[in-house]
N, C-alpha and C positions, 0 to 999 in steps of 0.2 A: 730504150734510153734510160739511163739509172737515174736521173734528175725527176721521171716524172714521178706523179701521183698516184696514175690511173688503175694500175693493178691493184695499190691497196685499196682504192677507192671502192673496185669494183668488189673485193673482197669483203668492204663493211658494209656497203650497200645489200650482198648477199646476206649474209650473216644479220643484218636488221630483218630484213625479211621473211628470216626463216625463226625470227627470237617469239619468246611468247607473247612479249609488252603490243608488238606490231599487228600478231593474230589474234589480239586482242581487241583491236579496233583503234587503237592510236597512230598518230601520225607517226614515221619514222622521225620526223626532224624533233615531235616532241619525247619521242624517247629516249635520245641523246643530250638531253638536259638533264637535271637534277629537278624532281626527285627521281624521276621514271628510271636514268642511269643507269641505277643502280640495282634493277631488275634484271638488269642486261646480261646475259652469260660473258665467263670469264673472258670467251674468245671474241668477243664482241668488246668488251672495254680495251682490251688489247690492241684490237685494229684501230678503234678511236683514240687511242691516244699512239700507234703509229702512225695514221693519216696525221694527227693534229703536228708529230715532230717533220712529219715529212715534207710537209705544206709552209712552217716556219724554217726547215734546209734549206728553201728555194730561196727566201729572202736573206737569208745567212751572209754576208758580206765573206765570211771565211770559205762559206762553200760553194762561191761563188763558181769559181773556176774549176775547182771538182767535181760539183756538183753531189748531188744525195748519195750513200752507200745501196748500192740495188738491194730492192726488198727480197727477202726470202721468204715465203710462204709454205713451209712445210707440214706435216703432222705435227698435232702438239703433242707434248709427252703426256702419257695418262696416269 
């Protein structure tokens, strides 16, 4: 379903767990704050702020009836 969340969810989910900040010994939830953020690899601030658009789609009165654009999760370019 293109409205949900849950693939990128799982994707940032991954992606925290495998970051330095978290093998470090911090919670994921505090490393998704400021200051810690900003430790976070590129591909990691990236899925947090596409979870964060993807999660305010859903309440979107316009995209309502559309719903979300399906995420694409591919290779990033290097």
């Amino acid at each position: 379903m293109p409205s949900s969340c849950k693939d990128i969810r799982a994707a940032l989910a991954q992606c925290l767990a495998e970051s330095e900040c978290v093998l470090s010994g911090n919670k994921p939830s505090d490393c998704i704050r400021l200051p810690l953020s900003d430790t976070l690899p590129i591909r990691c601030q990236q899925l947090k702020k596409g979870y964060g658009d993807c999660k305010r789609g859903m309440i979107d009165m316009r995209k309502r009836f559309r719903g979300n654009k399906p995420v694409q999760m591919g290779t990033e370019p290097e």
